[in-house]
N, C-alpha and C positions, 0 to 999 in steps of 0.2 A: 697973247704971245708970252710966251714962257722968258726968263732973265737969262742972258747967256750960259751959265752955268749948267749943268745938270739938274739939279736940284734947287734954285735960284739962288740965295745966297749963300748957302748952306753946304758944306762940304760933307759926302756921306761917308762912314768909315763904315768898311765889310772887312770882319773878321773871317780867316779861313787859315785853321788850325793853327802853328804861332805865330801869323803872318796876319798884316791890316794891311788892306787896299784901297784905295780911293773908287771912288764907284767910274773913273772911265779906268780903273785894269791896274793904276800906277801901284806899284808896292810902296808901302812904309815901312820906314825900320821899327815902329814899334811893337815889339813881341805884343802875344797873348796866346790861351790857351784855351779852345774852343770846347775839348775833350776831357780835361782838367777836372776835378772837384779842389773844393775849396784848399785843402791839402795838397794839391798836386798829382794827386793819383790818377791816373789813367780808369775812365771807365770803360770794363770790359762788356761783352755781349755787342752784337751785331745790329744796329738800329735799321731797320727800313725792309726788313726782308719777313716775310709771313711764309713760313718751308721756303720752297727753293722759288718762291716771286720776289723779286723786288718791289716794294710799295711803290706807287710811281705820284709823282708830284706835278701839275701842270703850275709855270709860273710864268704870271701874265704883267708887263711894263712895256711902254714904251720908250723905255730908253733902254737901249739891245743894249748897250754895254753892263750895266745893272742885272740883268736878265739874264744874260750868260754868265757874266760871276756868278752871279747864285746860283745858275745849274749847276756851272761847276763844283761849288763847295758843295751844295747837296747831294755832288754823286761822292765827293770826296768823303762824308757821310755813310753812304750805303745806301742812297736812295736813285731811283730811276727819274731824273729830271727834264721837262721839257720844257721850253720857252716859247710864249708868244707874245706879238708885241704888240697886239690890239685886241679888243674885245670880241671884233668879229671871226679873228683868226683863232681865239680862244676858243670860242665855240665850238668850232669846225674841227678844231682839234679835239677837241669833250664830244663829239659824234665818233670821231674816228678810234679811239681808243681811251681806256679802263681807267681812268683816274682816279686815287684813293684818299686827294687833299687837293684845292685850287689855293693855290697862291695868289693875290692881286693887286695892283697898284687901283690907287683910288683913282683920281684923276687923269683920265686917259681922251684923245680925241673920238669924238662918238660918243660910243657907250661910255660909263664910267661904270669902276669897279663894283659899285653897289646894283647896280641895273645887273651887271655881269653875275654878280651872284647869284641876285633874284631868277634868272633865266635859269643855270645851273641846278638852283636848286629844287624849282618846277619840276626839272628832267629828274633829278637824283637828289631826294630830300637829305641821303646818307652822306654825302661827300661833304667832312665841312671845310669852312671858307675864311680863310685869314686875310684880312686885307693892310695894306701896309700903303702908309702916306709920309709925304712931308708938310702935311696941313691941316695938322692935330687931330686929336679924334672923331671919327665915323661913328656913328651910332645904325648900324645896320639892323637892327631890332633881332628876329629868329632867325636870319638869314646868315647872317656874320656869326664866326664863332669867336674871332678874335682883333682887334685892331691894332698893329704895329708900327711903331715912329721909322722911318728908312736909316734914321739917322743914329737907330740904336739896333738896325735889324739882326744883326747876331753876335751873339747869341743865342736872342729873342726868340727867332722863326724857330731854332731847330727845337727848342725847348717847347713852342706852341705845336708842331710836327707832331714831337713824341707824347705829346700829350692827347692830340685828339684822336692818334693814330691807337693810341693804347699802350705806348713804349714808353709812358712818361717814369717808370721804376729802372732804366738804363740812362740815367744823367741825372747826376742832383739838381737841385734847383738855384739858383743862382740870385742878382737883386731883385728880376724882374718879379714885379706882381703878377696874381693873375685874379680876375675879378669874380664875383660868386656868380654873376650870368652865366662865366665863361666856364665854370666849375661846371655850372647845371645843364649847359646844351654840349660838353665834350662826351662824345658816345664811343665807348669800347668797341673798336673794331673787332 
């Protein structure tokens, strides 16, 4: 059983353009600049669109409130975002339509995100899989493209996004590292 918190003891911060929210929805007044380079500039060009598609992103958590934030900044983004909040409904949704990145929480009831990916990636070896925790890092071997802390996830995510989607030259890079694994399995769409 999980600590009554969200996250257990941990408060998550979700950046979404100058605005930080706590992961159930609460805004914070602490500015930040999601779109920003290190200068302040605005980066221009359109992230998430390949001609007139929207890339589309399936992002899987069980805590709905988490999971809809992030669709929402992901559409706020340019990307086509959907939410599921279990691994089995994840699936079901990866039958029914075109996924071009899975998003995941690691630790989920059932399945967990790594099982989640392995399935996925049987079906569609091309989609890759970022998985995002609050209980340090996954070592998902071929299967995982990238592992992200919750507690730091954006920036992070959308910078992992544009990177494995092939848009990683529309947003500089920021503190996050990225590791030579993650270098060598990121495939140009």
């Amino acid at each position: 059983m999980r600590p009554n918190t969200p996250f257990g003891k941990r408060t998550v911060k979700i950046r979404a353009g100058r605005h930080l929210f706590t992961a159930n929805g609460k805004p914070i007044t602490e500015p930040a600049n999601l779109s920003a380079g290190a200068s302040g500039e605005v980066v221009s060009g359109a992230p998430g669109r390949e001609g007139n598609r929207m890339k589309a992103i399936l992002f899987v958590d069980d805590h709905e409130v988490l999971a809809r934030l992030s669709c929402e900044i992901l559409e706020m983004q340019g990307y086509r975002a959907v939410s599921a909040y279990n691994a089995a409904d994840a699936l079901e949704k990866f039958e029914q339509e075109n996924f071009d990145i899975l998003v995941t929480d690691f630790r989920m009831e059932g399945m967990n995100g790594l099982e989640l990916a392995r399935k996925v990636r049987a079906k569609r070896p091309d989609v890759p899989v970022i998985i995002v925790t609050g209980y340090g890092p996954v070592d998902g071997g071929t299967d995982v493209n990238a592992c992200l802390q919750k507690e730091e996830l954006f920036p992070a995510l959308l910078e992992k996004i544009k990177l494995f989607l092939g848009e990683s030259d529309r947003i500089p890079p920021s503190n996050t590292q990225t590791t030579d694994r993650q270098l060598q399995t990121a495939k140009p769409v």
